[in-house]
N, C-alpha and C positions, 0 to 999 in steps of 0.2 A: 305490382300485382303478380302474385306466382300461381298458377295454375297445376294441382294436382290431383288425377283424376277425374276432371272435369270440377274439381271443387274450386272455386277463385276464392285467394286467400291475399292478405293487406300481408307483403314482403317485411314490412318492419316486425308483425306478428310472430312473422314463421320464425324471424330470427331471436326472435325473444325469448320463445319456448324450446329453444335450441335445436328446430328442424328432426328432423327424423333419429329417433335414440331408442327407445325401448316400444317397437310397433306390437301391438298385442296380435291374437290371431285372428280376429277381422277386420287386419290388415293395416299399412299407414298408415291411409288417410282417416280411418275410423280413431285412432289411436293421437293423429292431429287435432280434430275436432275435441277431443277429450282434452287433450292440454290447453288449450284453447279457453275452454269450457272452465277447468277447474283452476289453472294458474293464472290466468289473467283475468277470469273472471266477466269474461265477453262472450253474447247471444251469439249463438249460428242459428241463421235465416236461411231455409233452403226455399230456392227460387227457381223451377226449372228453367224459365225461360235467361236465366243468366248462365246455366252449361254450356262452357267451351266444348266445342266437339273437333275442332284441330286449331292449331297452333303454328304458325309462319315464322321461322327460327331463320338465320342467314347462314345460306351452305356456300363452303363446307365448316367453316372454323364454330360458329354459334352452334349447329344441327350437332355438325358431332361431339362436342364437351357437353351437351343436353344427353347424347345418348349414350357417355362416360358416366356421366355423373348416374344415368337409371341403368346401367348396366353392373357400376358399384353399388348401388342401392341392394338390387335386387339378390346380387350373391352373397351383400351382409345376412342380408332375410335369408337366403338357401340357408346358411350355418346354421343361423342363431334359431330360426321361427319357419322349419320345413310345408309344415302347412300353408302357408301364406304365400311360396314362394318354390313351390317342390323343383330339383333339378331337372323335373320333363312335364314342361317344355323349356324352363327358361335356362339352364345352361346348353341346349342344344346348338346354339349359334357358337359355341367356341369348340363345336368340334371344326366348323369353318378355318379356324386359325392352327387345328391341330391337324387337319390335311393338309394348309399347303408346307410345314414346318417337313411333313412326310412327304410332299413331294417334292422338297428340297433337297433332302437327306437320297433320296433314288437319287435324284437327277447326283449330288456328288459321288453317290455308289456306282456310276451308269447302271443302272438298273431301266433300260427305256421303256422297257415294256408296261412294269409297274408304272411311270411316269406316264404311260401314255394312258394307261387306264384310268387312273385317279384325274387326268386333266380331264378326259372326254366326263367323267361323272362329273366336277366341277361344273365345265360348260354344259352339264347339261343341267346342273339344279341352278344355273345363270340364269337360263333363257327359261324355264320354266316361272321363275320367280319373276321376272323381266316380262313377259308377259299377262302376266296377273297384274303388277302394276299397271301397263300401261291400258290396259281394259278395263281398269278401274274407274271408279268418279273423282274428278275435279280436273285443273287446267290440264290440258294437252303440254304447255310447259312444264309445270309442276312436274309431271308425269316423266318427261323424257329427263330432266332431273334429274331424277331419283333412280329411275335406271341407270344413269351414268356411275351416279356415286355410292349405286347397290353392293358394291364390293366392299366399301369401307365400312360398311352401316355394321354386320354381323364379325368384321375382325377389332374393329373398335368394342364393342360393346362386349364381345367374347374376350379381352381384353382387361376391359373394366369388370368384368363377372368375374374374373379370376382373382385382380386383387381385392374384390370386397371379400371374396370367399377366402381366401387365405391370408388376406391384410391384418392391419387392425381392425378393431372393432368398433363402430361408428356408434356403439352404444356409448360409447366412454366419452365422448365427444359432449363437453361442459355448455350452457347455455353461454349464450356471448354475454358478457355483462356491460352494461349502458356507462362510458367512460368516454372523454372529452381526448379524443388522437391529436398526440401533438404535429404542430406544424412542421413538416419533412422538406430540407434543403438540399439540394446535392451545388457542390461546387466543383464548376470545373473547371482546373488551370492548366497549364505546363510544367508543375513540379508542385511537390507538397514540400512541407518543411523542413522533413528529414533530407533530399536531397543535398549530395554535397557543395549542389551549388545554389543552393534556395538563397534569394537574395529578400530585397524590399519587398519587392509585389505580394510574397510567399507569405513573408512574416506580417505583412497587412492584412492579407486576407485570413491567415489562421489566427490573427488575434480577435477575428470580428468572430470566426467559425468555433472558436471555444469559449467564447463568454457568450453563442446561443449555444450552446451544448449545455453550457453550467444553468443557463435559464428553463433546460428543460427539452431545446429543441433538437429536433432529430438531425442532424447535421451525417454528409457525406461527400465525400471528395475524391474528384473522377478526377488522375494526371498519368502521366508516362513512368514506366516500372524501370530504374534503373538497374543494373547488372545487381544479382546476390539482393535485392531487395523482396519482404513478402507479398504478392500478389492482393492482401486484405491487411491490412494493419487498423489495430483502433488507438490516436494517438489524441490525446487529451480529449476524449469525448467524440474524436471524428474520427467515422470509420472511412479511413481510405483505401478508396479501388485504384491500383495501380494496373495500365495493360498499354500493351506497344513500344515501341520504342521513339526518338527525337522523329523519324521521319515517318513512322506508322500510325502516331500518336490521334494525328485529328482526323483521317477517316475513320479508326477503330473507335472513335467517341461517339460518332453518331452511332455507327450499329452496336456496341456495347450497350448503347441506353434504350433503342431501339428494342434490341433482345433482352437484357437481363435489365435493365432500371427501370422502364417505363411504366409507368401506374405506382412505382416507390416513394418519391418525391413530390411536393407540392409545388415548389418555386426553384428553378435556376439560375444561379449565380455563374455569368457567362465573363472569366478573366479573359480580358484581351492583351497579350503579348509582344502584340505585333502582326501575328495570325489571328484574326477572328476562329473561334469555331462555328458559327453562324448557325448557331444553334435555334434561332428563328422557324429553318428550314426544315427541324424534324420533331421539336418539339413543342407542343399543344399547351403547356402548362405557363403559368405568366416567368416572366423573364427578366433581370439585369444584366444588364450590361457594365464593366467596371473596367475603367480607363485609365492607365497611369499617366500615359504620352505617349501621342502621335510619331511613330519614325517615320517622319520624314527623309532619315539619313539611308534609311534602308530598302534596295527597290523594291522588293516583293511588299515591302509594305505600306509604301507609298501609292500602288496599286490596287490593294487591297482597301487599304482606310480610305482614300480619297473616292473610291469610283467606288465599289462594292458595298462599306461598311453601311454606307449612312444612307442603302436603300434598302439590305436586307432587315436593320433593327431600324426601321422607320418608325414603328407601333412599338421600339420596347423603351425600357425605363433606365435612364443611364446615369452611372454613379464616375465624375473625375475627382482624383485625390487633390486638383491646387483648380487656382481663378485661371491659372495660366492653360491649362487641361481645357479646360473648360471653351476658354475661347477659342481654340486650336479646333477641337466638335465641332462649334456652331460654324464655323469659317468652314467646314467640310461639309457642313448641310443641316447637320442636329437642331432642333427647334430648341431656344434657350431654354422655354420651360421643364424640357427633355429634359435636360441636363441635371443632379444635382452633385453638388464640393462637398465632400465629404473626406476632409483631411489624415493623413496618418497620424497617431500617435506612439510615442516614445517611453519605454520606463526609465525612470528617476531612477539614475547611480545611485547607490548608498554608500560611494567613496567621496571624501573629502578631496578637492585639487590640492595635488603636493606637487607642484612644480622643480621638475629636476632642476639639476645645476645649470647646467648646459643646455642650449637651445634645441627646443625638442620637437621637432613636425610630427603631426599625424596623421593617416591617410587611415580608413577604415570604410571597407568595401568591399563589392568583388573586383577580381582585376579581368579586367573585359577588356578590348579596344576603346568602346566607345566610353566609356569612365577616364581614357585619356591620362594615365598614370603617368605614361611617360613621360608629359611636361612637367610634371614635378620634377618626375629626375633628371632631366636636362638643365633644370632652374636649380639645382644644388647646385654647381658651382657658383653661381652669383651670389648665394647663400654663402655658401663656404668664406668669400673672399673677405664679408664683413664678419662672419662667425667661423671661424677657424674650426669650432669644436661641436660644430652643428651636426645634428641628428634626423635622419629621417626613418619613422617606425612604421612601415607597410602593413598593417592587420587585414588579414583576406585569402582569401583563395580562387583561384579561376583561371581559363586558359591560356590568360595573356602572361601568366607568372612568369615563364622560361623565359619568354624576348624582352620581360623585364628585369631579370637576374644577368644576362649577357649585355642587355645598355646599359647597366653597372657597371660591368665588369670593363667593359667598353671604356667609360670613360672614366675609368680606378676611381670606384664611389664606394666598393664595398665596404671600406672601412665605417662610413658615415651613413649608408642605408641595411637596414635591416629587414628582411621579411620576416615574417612571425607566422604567415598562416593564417588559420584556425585557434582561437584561443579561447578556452573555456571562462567562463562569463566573469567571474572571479578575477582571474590572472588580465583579462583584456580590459575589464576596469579599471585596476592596479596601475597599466600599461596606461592606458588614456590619462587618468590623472596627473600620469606627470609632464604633460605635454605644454606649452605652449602655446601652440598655433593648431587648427585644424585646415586642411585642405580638402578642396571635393572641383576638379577640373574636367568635370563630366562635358562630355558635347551635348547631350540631351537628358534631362531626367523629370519626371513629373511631377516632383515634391520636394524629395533632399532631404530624405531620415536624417543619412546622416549629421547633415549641417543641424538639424533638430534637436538630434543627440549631443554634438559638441556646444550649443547652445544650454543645454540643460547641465552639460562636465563645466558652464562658466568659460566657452574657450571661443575666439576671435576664428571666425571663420574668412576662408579665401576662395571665392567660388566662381564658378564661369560667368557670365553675363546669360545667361539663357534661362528660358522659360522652367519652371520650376524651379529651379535656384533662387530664381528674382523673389519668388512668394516664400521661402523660409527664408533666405540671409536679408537684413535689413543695411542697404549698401550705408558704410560708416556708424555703424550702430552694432548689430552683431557680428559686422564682417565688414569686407568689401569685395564686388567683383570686378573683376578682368576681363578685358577684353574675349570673344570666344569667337572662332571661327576662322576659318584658315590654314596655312600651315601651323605645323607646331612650333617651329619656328620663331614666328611672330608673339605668339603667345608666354614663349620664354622668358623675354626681359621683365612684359609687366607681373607674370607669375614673381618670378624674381625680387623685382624690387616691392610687393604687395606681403611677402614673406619676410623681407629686411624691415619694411618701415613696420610691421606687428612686432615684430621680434623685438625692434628697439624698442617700444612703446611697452612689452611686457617686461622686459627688463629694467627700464627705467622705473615701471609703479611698483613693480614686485617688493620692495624694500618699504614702500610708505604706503600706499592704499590698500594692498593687501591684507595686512593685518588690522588696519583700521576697518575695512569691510568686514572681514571674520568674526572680529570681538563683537562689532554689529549686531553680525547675524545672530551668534551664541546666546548676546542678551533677549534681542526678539524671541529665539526660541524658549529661553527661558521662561518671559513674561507669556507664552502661547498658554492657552487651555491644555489641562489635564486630559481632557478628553479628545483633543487634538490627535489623528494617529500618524503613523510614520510617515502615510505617505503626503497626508497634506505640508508635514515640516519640508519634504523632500519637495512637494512644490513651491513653497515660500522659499526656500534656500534657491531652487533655478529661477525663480522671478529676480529674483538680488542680482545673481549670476550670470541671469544669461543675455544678460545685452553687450557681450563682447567687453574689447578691450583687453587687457592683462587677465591672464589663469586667476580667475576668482575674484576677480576685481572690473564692477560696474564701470561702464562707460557714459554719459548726460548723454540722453534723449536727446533726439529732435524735439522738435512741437508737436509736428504730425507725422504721420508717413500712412500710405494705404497700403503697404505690406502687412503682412503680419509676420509675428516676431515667434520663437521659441516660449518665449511664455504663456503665450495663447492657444499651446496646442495644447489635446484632449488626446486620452483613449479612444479609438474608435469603438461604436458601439455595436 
């Protein structure tokens, strides 16, 4: 219900007739009833005993945007319709705003005297006015009120008088038209995709964040602005807000959203990294929460997850990427039904496995500590001593690169490990195919793209023994895992000898099942439907493929296993 002039008018009305546009010269609200009348086609019933005769607005923020909004009104009217709205008396109150601007301008000129005259007129048209209030009718609170915040009443509104009279013109202002708003997400993580070290988490969450963009939804993503990056970028459909930096990051998120996003978005997509932003705490609108894995390894977060997380999103909706995720939550408090597994998915390579000559490792990742690179490269020699001419291909970027390029050098690997970086989608493809073996010696990870992806390249994975790993490598079927935990030390030999005994095993089939597998698949696709498109061939070729064993060459099944396998993963939706 909106109240104008005492006239009570249904809010969905007012905005249908496009609220106040062309008022004739008796006035508005006459001019309302008319549209009323003729556009939609609805009675006015005048009822005196339903006249508003005041209105209880919350001061100061509700009161004064009420008396913005009628002080732009009324100077639209001064321009446009002098009659209805002449400038004496209602631009009078911004000569308010034009004395103290001049007793500003004295007081920098020292002019005191001038200064002193214009204050005493001031306080003295205060207290005149301030007494007429409070001698007034209605509450004795009301009253003292309104004297308090009698000052802002005639520079707000002298204010808004100004730019309706020299603004646009609110004539031009179109009826709203009756349309179905789509659903508004904002996500907020610790990096967006473009970052140069966006990993998993990044590429999971922007593949969910652009296939609702492409459905229509309004998608936005609130993370940390990296050096020379734009402050707004719109990157497939998501507009992202980039502000603060690695350690300014999560309190500027709350007051960011706070000040400029709040009322923008419908639903919050809360990435947790390790730092919750516990966005519980400031924001009103419904909430996820998305989980890759618990660091336990890490104190601030051990701190945080276990005593903090799982009392502040006690009421909200939480999404883990594995079963292993999942139970790591509930063991910290999460009610299982809380919880739902909502897996990463991987794109299907469009290169065929061409296994190089020589034995070929691949590692593809960022180089973090906790990713644990370094037991690969200590486990090259053991490698070495059965493969002479063994290769190890590093695809990645991250901080741990340098004191991985010096334990190389350390123990004269260069020749046999390579780092490549960053390599554009094309060329890192090319590069995977002719691998071998895939490795992933992570201490802690919550899914294992990777191993997902080298499962789909057709390639035998080598992975830690830990949580997430355990639900993509299927141990003797798409891979095996190693012992984890400990020094690295310990970890070396079974890396080691888990890398020998693939290596021979690929070597030995590559000559006789390989090409029996291929010709295989070639015929299957063959016999496929015409209407079959690339990408289901591209999932029947990694169903073939990817149950380990030799580059492109099937391994027999168990019977069962309650893992899940590289075949059974999905796009996330």
């Amino acid at each position: 219900m909106i109240v104008i002039q005492r006239h009570p008018i249904r809010s969905e009305l007012f905005r249908a007739v496009g609220g106040f546009q062309s008022p004739s010269v008796g006035g508005e609200a006459v001019r309302l009833c008319y549209k009323v009348r003729t556009l939609l086609e609805r009675d006015i019933f005048y009822e005196p005993s339903l006249a508003v005769t005041a209105t209880a607005r919350r001061f100061p923020g509700a009161f004064l945007a009420d008396m913005a909004r009628y002080g732009r009104a009324r100077g639209d009217l001064a321009r446009r319709c002098s009659e209805v709205a002449p400038l004496v008396p209602y631009a009078l109150p911004t000569l308010v705003g034009a004395f103290l601007l001049a007793e500003v301008g004295m007081l920098a000129l020292h002019h005191w005297r001038a200064a002193a005259a214009g204050a005493l007129i001031l306080a003295g048209a205060y207290i005149i006015e301030a007494i007429s209030v409070l001698f007034a009718r209605g509450r004795l609170s009301d009253r003292l009120l309104a004297v308090l915040g009698l000052p802002l009443v005639p520079l707000t509104y002298g204010a808004a008088f100004i730019r309706g009279y020299f603004g646009p013109s609110l004539a031009e202002i179109s009826p709203l038209r009756s349309r179905t708003r789509p659903l508004r997400v904002l996500i907020i993580n610790w990096r967006d995709v473009a970052h140069p070290w966006a990993g998993g988490a990044e590429t999971y969450m922007h593949e969910i964040g652009r296939r609702w963009a492409a459905a229509g939804v309004d998608v936005g993503w609130l993370c940390h602005r990296r050096a020379k990056s734009r402050r707004v970028e719109l990157i497939d459909g998501i507009r992202v807000h980039r502000i603060g930096g690695r350690f300014t990051l999560y309190p500027l998120v709350a007051l960011t959203y706070l000040l400029r996003l709040r009322g923008r978005y419908d639903v919050v997509i809360d990435c947790e990294n390790g730092v919750p932003f516990f966005t519980p705490l400031f924001a009103r609108i419904p909430k996820v929460l998305v989980v890759h894995h618990v660091h336990r390894e890490i104190l601030l977060g051990i701190w945080l997850e276990t005593r903090v997380m799982p009392r502040v999103y006690r009421n909200t909706e939480v999404v883990a990427v594995s079963a292993s995720t999942k139970s790591d939550l509930v063991s910290l408090g999460f009610r299982p039904e809380q919880v739902t597994v909502v897996h990463n998915g991987v794109h299907l390579p469009d290169v065929e496995p061409q296994p190089a000559s020589r034995p070929t490792l691949l590692y593809m990742g960022r180089l973090t500590p906790q990713k644990c690179v370094d037991v690969i490269v200590r486990a090259m020699p053991t490698v070495l001593r059965s493969f002479p001419d063994a290769r190890l291909d590093i695809i990645g970027q991250g901080p741990d690169r340098t004191r991985l390029e010096r334990l190389a050098w350390a123990l004269r690997l260069t020749s046999s490990i390579r780092f490549h970086g960053y390599l554009p989608g094309p060329v890192r493809d090319q590069r995977a195919a002719q691998a071998w073996v895939a490795v992933c010696p992570s201490a802690f990870e919550g899914w294992g793209v990777t191993c997902v992806e080298a499962g789909a390249r057709g390639l035998p994975v080598i992975a830690s023994n830990v949580h997430g790993l355990r639900d993509s490598v299927r141990d003797g079927e798409t891979g095996i895992l190693v012992p984890a935990g400990g020094p690295a030390g310990r970890r070396v030999p079974a890396a080691g000898d888990g890398i020998r005994r693939y290596a021979v095993g690929g070597h030995a089939l590559m000559g006789s099942q390989c090409g029996r597998a291929q010709r295989g698949d070639h015929r299957s696709s063959r016999r496929a439907s015409p209407r079959s498109d690339r990408r289901g061939a591209g999932a029947a070729a990694a169903r073939s493929r990817g149950r380990g064993g030799a580059p492109g060459c099937p391994m027999r099944p168990r019977a069962s296993s309650p893992r899940s396998s590289p075949r059974r993963t999905r796009r996330p939706r």
